[in-house]
FILUM-525952 format. One record per residue: residue in one letter; chain; x, z negated, y negated of N, C-alpha, C, O in turn; residue number from 0. Coordinates in nm, 2 decimals. Each point is the difference from the previous one (the first is absolute). Example, Ala and Ser with C-alpha at 12.3 -4.5 7.8 and 13.67 -1.06 7.14 Angstrom:
BEGIN
A,A,1.32,-0.78,0.57,-0.09,0.00,-0.12,0.09,0.00,-0.12,0.10,-0.07,0.00,0 $
S,A,-0.14,0.14,-0.11,0.09,0.00,-0.11,-0.08,-0.08,-0.11,0.05,-0.01,-0.11,1 $
This chain:
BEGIN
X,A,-2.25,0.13,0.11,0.11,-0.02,0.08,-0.05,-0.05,0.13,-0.11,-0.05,0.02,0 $
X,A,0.20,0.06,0.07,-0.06,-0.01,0.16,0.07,-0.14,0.01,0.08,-0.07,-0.07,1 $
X,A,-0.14,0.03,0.21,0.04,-0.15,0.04,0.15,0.01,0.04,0.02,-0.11,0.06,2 $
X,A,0.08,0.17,-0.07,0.14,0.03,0.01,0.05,-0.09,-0.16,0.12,-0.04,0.00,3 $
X,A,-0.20,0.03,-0.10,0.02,-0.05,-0.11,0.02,-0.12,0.01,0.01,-0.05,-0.11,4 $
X,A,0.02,-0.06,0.22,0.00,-0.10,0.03,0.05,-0.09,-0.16,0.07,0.04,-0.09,5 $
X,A,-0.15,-0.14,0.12,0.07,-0.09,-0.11,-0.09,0.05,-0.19,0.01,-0.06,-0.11,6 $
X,A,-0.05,0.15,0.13,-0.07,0.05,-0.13,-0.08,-0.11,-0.08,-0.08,-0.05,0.08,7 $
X,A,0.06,0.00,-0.21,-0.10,-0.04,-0.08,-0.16,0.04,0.05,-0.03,0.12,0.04,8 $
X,A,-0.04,-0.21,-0.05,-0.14,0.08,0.01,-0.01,0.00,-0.16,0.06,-0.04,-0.10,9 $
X,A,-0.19,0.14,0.13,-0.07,-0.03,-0.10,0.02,0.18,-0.05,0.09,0.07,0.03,10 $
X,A,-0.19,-0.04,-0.12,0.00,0.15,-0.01,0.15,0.01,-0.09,0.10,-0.08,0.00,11 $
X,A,-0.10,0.21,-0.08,0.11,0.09,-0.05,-0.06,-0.06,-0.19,0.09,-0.01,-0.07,12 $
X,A,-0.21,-0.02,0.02,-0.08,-0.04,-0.10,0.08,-0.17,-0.02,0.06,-0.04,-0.11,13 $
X,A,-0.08,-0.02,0.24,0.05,-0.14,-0.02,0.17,-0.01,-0.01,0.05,-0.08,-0.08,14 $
X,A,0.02,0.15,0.13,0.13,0.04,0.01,0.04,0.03,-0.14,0.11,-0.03,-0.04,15 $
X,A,-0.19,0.07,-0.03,0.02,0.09,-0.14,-0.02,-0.13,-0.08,0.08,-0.03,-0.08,16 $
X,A,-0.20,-0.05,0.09,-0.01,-0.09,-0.06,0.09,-0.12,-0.01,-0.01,-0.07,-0.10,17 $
X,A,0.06,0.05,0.18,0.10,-0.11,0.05,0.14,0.00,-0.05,0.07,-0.10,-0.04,18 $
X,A,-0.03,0.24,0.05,0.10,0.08,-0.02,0.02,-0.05,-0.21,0.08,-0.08,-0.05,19 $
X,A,-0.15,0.12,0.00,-0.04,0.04,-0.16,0.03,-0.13,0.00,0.11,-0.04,-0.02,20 $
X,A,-0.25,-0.05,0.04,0.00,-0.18,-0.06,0.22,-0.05,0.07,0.07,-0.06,-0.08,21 $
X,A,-0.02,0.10,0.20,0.09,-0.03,-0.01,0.12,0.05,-0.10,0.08,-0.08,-0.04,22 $
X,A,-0.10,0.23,0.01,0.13,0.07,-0.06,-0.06,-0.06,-0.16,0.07,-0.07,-0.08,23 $
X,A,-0.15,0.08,0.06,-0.06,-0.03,-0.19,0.05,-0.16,-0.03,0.06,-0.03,-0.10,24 $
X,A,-0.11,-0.09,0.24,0.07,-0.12,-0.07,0.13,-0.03,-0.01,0.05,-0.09,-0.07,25 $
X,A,0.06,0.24,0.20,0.13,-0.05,-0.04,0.01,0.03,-0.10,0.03,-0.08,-0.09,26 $
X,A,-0.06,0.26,0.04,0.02,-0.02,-0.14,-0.05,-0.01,-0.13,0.01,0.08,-0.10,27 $
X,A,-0.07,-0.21,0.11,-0.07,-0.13,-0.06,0.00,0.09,-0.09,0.08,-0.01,-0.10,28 $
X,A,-0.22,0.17,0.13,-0.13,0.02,-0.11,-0.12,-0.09,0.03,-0.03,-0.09,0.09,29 $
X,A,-0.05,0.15,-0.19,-0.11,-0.04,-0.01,-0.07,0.14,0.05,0.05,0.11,0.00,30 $
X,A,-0.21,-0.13,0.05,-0.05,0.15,0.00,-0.01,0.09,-0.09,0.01,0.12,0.00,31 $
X,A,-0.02,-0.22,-0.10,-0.02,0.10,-0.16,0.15,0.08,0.02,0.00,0.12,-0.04,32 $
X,A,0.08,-0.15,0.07,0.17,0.07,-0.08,0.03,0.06,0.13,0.11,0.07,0.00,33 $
X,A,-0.18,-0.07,0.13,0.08,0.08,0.11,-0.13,0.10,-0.04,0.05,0.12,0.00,34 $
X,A,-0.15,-0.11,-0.02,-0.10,0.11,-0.01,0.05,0.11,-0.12,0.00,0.12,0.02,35 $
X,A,0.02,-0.19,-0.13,0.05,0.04,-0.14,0.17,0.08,0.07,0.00,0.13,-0.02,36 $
X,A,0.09,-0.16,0.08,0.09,0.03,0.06,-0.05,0.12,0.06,0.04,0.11,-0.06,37 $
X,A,-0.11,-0.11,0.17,-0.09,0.13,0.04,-0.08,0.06,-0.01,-0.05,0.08,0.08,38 $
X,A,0.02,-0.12,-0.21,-0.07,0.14,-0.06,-0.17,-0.04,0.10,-0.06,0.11,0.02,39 $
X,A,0.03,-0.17,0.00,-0.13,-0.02,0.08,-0.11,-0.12,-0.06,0.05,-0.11,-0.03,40 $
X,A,-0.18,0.13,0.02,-0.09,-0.13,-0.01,0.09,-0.13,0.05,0.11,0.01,0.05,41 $
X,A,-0.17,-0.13,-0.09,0.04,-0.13,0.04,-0.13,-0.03,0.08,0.00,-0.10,0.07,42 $
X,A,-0.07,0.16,-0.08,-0.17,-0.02,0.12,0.04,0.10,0.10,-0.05,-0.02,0.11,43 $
X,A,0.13,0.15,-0.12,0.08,0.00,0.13,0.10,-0.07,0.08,0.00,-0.02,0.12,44 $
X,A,0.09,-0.03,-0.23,0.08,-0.06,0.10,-0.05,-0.18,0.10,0.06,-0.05,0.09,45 $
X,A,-0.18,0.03,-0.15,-0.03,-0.11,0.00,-0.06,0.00,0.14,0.01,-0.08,0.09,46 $
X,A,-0.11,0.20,-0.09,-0.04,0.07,0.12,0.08,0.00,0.10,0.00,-0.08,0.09,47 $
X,A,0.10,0.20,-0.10,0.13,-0.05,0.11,0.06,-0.12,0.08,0.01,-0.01,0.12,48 $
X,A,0.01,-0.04,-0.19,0.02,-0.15,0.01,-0.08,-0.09,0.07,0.04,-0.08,0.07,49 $
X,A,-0.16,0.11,-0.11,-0.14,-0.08,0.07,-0.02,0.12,0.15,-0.08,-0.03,0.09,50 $
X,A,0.16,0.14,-0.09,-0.01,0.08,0.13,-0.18,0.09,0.00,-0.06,0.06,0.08,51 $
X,A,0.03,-0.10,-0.19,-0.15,0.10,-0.02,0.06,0.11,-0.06,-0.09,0.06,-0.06,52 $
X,A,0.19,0.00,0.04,0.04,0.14,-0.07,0.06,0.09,0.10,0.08,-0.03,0.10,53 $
X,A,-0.11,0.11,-0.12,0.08,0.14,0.06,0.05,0.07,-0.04,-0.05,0.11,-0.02,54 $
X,A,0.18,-0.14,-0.03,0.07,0.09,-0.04,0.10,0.14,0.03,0.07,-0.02,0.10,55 $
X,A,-0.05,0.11,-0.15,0.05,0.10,0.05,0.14,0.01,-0.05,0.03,-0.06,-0.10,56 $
X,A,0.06,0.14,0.18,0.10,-0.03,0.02,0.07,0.04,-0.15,0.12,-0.03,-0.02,57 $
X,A,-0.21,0.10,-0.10,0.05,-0.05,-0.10,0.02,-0.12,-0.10,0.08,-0.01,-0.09,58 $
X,A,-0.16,-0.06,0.12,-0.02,-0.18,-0.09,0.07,-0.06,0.09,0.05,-0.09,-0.07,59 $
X,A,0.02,0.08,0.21,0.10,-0.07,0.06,0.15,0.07,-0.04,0.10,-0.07,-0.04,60 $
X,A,-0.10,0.15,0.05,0.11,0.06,-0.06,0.07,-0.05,-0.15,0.11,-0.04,-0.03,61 $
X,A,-0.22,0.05,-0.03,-0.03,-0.04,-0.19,0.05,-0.13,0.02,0.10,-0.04,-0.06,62 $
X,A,-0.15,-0.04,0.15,-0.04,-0.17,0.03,0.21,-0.02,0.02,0.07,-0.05,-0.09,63 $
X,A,-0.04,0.09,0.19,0.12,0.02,0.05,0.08,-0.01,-0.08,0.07,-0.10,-0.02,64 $
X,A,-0.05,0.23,-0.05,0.12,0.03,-0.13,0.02,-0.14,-0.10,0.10,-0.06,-0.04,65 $
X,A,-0.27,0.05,0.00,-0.01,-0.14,-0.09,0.04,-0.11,0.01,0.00,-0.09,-0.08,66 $
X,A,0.06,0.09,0.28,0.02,-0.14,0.02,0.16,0.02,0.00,0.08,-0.09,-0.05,67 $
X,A,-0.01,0.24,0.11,0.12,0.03,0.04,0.00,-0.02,0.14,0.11,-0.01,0.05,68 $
X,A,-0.20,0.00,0.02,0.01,-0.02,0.13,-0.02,0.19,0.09,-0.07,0.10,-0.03,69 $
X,A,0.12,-0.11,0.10,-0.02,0.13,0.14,-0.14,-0.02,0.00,-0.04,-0.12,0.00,70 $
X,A,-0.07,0.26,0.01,-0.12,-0.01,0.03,-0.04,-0.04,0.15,-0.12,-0.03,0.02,71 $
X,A,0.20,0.02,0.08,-0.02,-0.06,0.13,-0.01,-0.18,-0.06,-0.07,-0.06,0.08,72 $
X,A,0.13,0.00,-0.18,-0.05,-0.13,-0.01,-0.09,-0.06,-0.02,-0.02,-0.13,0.00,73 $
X,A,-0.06,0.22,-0.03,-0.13,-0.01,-0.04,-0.14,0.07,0.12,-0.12,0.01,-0.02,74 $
X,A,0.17,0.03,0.10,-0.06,0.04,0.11,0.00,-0.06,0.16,-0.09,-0.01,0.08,75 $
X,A,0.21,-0.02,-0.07,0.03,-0.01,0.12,-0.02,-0.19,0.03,0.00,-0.08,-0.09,76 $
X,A,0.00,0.06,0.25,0.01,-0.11,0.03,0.12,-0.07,0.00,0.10,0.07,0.00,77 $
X,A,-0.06,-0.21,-0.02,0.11,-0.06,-0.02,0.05,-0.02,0.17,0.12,0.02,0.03,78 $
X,A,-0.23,-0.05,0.08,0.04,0.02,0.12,0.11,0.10,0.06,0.01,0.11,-0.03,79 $
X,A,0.08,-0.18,0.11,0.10,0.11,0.05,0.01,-0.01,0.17,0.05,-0.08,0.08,80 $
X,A,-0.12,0.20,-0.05,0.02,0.02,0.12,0.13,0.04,0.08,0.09,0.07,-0.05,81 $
X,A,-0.09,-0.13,0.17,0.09,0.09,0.06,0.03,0.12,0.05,0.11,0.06,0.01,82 $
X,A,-0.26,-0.03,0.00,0.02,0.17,0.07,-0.15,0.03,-0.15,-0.09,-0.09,-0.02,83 $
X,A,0.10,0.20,-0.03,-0.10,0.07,-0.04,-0.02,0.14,0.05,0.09,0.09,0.00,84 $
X,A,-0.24,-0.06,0.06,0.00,0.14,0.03,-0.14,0.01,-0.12,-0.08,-0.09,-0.01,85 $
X,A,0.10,0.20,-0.07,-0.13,0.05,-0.09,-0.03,0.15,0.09,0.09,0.08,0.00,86 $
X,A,-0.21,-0.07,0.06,-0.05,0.12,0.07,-0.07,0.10,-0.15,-0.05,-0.02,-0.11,87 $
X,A,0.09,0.13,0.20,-0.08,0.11,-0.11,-0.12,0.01,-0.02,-0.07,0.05,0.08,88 $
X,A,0.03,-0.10,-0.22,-0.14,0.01,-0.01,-0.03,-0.15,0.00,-0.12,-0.03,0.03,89 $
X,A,0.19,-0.05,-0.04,-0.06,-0.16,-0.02,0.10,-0.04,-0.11,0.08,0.09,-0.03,90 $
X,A,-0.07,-0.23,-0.03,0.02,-0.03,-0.09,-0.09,-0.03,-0.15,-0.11,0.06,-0.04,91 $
X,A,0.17,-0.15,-0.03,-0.09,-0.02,-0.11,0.08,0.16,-0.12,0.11,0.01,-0.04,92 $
X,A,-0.23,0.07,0.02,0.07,0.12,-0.09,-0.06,-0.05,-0.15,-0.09,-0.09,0.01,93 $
X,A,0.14,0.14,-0.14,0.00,-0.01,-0.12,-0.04,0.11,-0.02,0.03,0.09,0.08,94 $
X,A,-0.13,-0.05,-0.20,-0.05,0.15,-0.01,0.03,-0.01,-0.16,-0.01,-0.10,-0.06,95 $
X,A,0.05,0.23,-0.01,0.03,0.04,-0.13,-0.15,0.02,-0.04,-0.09,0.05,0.06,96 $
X,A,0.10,-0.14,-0.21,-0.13,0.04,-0.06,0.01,0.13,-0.08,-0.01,-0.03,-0.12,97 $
X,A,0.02,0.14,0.15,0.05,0.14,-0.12,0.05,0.11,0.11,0.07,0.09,-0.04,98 $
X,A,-0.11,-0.10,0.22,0.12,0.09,0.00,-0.04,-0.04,0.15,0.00,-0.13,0.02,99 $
X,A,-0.02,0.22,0.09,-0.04,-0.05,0.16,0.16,-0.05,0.07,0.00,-0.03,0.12,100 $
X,A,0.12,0.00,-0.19,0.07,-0.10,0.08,-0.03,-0.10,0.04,-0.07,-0.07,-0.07,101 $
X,A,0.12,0.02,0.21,-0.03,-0.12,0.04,0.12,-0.03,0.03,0.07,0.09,0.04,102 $
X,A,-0.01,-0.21,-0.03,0.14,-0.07,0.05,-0.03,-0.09,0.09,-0.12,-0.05,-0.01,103 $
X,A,0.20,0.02,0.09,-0.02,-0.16,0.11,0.10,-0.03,-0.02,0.08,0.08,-0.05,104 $
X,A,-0.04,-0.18,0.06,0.16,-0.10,-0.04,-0.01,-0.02,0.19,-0.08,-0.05,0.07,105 $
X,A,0.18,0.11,-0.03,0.06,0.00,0.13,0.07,-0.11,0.01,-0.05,-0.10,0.06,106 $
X,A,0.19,0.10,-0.13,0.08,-0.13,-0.01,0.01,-0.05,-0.13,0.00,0.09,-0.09,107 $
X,A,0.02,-0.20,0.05,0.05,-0.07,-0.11,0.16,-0.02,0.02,0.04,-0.01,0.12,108 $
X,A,0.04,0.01,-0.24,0.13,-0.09,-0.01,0.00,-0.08,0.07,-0.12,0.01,0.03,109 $
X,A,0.16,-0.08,0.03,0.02,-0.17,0.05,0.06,-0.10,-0.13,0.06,0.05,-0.09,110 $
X,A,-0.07,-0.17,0.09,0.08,-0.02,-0.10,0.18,0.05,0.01,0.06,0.03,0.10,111 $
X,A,-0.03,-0.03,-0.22,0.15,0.08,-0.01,0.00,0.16,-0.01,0.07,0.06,-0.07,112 $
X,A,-0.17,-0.01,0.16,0.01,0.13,0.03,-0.10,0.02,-0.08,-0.09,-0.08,-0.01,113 $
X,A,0.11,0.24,-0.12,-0.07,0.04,-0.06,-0.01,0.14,0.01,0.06,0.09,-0.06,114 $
X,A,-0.14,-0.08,0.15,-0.11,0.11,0.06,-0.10,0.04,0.03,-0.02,-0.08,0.10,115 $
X,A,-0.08,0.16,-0.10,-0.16,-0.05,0.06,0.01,0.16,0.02,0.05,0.09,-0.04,116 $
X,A,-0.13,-0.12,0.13,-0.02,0.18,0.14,-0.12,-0.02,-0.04,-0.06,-0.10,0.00,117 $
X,A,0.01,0.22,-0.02,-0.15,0.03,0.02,-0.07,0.16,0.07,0.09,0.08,0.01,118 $
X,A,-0.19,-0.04,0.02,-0.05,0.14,0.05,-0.06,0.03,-0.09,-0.10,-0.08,0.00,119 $
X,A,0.09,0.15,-0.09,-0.09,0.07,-0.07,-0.08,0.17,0.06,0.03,0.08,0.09,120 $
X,A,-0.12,-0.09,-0.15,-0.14,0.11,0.06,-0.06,0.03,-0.12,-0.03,-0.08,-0.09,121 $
X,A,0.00,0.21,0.07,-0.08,0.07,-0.09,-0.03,0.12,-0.02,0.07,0.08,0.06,122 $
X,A,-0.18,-0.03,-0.15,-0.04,0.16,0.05,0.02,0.04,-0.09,0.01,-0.09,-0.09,123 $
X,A,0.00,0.25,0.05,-0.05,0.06,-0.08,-0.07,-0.06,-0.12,-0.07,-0.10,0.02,124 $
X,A,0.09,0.15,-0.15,-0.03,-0.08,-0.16,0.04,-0.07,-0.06,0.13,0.01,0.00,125 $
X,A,-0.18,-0.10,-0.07,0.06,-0.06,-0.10,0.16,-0.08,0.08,0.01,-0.03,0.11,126 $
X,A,0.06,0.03,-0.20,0.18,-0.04,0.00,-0.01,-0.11,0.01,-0.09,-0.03,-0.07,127 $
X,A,0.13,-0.09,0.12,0.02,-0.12,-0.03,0.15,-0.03,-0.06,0.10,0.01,0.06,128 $
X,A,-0.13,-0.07,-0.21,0.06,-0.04,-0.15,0.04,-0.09,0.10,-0.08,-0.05,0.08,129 $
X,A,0.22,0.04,-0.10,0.06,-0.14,-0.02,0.06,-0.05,-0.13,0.04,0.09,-0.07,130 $
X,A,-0.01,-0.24,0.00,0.00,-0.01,-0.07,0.14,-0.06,0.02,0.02,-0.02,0.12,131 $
X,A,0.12,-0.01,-0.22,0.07,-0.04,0.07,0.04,-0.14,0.11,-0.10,-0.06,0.03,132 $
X,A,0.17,0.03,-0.01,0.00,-0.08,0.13,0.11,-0.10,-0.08,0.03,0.03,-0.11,133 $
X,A,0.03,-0.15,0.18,0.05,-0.08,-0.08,0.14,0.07,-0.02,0.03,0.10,0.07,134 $
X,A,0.09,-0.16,-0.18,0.09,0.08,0.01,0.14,-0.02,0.12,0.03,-0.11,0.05,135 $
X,A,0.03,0.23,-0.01,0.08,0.00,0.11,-0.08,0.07,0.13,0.07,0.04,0.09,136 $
X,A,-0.22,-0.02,-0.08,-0.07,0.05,0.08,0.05,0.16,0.08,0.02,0.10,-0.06,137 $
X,A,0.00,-0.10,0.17,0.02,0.13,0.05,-0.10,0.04,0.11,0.00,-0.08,0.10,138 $
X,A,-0.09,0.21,-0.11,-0.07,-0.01,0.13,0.06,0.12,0.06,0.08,0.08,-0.06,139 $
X,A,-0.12,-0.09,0.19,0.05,0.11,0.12,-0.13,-0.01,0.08,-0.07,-0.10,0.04,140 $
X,A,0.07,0.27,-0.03,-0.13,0.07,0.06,0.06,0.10,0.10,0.09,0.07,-0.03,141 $
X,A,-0.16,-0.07,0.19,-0.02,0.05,0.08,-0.10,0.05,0.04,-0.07,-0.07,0.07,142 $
X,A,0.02,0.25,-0.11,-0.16,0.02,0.04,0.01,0.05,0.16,0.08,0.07,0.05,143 $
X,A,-0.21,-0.15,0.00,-0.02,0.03,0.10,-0.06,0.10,0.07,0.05,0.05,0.10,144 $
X,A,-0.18,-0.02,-0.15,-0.06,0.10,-0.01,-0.06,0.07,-0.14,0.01,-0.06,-0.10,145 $
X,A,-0.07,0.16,0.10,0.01,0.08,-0.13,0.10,0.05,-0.05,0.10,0.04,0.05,146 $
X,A,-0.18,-0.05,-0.23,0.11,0.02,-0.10,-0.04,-0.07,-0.09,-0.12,0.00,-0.04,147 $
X,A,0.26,-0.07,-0.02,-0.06,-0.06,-0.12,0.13,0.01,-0.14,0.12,0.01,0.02,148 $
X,A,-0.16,-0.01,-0.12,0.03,0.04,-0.12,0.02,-0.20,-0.07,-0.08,-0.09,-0.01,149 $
X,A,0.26,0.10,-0.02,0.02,-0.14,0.00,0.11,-0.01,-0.10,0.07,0.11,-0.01,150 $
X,A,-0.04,-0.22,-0.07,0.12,-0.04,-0.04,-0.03,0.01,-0.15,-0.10,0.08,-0.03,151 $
X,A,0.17,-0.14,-0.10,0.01,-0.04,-0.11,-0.06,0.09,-0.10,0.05,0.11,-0.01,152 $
X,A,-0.15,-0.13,-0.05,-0.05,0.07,-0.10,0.07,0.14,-0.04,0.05,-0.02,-0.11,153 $
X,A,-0.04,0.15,0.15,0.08,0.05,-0.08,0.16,0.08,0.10,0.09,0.08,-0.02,154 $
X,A,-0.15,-0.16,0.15,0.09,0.03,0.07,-0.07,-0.03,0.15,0.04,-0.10,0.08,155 $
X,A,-0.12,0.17,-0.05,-0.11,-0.02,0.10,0.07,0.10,0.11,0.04,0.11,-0.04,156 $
X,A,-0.03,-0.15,0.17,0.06,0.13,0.07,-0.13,0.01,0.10,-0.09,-0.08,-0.01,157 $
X,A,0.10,0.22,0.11,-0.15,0.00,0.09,0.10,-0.03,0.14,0.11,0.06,0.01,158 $
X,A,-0.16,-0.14,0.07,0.06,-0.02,0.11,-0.08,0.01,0.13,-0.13,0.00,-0.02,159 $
X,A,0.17,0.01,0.14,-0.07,0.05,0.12,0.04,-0.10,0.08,0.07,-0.09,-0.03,160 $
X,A,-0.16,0.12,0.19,0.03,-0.10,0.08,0.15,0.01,0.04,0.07,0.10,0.02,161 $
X,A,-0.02,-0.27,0.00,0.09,-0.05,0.08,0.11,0.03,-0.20,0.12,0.00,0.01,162 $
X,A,-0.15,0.01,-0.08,0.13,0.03,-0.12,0.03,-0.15,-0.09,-0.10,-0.05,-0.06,163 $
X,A,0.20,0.01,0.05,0.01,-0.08,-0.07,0.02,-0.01,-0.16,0.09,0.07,-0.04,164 $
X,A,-0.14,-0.13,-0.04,0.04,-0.04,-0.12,0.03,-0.15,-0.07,-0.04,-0.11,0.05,165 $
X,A,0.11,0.12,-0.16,0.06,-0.16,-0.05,-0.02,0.01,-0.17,0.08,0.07,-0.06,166 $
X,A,-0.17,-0.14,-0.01,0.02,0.02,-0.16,0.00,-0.13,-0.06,-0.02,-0.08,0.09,167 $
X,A,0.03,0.03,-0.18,-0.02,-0.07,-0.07,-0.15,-0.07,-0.02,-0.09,0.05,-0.07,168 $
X,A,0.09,-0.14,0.13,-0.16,-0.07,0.00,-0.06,-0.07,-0.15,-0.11,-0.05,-0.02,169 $
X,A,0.21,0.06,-0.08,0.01,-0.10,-0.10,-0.05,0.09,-0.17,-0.01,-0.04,-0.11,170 $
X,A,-0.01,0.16,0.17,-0.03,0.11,-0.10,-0.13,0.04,0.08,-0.02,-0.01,0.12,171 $
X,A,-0.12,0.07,-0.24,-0.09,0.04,0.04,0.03,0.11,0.13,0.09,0.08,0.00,172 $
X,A,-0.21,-0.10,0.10,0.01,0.12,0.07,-0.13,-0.03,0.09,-0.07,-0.10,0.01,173 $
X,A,0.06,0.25,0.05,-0.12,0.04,0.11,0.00,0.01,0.10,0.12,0.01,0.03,174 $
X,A,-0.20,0.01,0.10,0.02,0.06,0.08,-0.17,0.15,-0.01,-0.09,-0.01,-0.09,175 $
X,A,0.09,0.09,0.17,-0.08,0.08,-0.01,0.01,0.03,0.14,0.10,0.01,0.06,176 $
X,A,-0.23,0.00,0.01,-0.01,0.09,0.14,-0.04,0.14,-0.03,-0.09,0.03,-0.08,177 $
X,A,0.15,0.05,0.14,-0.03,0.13,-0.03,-0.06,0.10,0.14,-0.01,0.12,0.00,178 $
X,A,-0.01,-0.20,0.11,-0.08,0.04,0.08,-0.05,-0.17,0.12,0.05,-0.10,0.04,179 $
X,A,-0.17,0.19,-0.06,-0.08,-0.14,0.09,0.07,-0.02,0.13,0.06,0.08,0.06,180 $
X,A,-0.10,-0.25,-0.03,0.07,-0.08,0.09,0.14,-0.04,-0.07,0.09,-0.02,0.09,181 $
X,A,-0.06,0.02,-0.19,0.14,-0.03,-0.01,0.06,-0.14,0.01,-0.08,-0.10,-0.02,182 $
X,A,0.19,0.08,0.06,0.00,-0.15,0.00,0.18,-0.03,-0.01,0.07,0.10,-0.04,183 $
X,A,-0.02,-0.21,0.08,0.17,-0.05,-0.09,0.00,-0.13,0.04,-0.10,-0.08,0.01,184 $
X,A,0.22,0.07,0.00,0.08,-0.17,0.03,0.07,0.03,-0.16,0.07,0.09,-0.06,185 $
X,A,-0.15,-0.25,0.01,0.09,0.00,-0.13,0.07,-0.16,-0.01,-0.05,-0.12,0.00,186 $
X,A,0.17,0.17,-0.02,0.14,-0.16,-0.03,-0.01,0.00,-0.15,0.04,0.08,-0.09,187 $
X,A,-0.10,-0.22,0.09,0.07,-0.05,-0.15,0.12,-0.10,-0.01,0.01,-0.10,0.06,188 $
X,A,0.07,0.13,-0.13,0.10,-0.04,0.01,0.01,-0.11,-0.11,0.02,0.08,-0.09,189 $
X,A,-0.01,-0.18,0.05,0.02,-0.09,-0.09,0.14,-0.05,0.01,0.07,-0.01,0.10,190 $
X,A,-0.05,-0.04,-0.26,0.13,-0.03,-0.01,-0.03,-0.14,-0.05,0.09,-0.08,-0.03,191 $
């Protein structure tokens, strides 16, 4: 993020994640053993996280997320609130899929009250990136910008082109797929 970011947290996107967890896990007063067990992940991963020596991919935050019931931006993003945010193209802290060349940036978060998080997604050709479902009431909405990409609920995948919009159910498995290189999307999560 550029110096327009005024007011921002230091500290990397690793410490943010870390800070984020130790806060969402003691509101809801787990233990590592039962938020890990919850997500399906090591407890010497999550422990890692937490201590900010892990790197995780945007699947074990996701996992991490659902287990807490929190929006995956709560666990990412800075508590700082700026007045003006500009995120320039090509900067930002991005999350990379471990299974799949998507990458997401969390553009905006919700604010408190507001349950929404904007992100850019980018990816090429190959492997699909699985999503798993999202908490319940989830709705996302996708706008591709360039390419094509192949999106929406297990079973009900449509192929969409630049500038086309779509809306499905975030709360049921689903994918996205690029189906020609450079592809990329503004994607709204919608939380209820």
């Amino acid at each position: 993020m550029t110096t327009e970011r005024a007011g921002a947290a230091a500290g990397t996107p690793r410490e943010w994640i870390a800070a984020a967890l130790r806060r969402e896990r003691t509101r809801a007063g787990l233990s590592l053993s039962e938020l890990a067990k919850r997500a399906g992940i090591a407890k010497s991963t999550l422990s890692q996280l937490e201590a900010a020596t892990g790197n995780p991919g945007i699947e074990t935050v996701w996992a991490l997320a659902v287990a807490l019931g929190v929006p995956f931006s709560a666990l990412t993003e800075t508590l700082s609130e700026p007045a003006v945010t500009v995120v320039r193209a090509g900067e930002g802290p991005v999350m990379h899929a471990e299974r799949s060349s998507y990458a997401g940036k969390l553009l905006s978060a919700g604010p408190s009250g507001v349950r929404r998080d904007i992100y850019h997604g980018a990816m090429e050709p190959g492997a699909a990136r699985e999503s798993d479902p999202h908490n319940p009431g989830t709705i996302e909405h996708l706008v591709v910008s360039a390419g094509r990409l192949l999106a929406g609920p297990r079973g009900g995948a449509v192929e969409l082109f630049p500038g086309d919009y779509m809306s499905y159910r975030g709360d049921v498995p689903h994918a996205y797929e690029a189906l020609a290189p450079g592809t990329s999307f503004v994607l709204i999560m919608q939380h209820v």
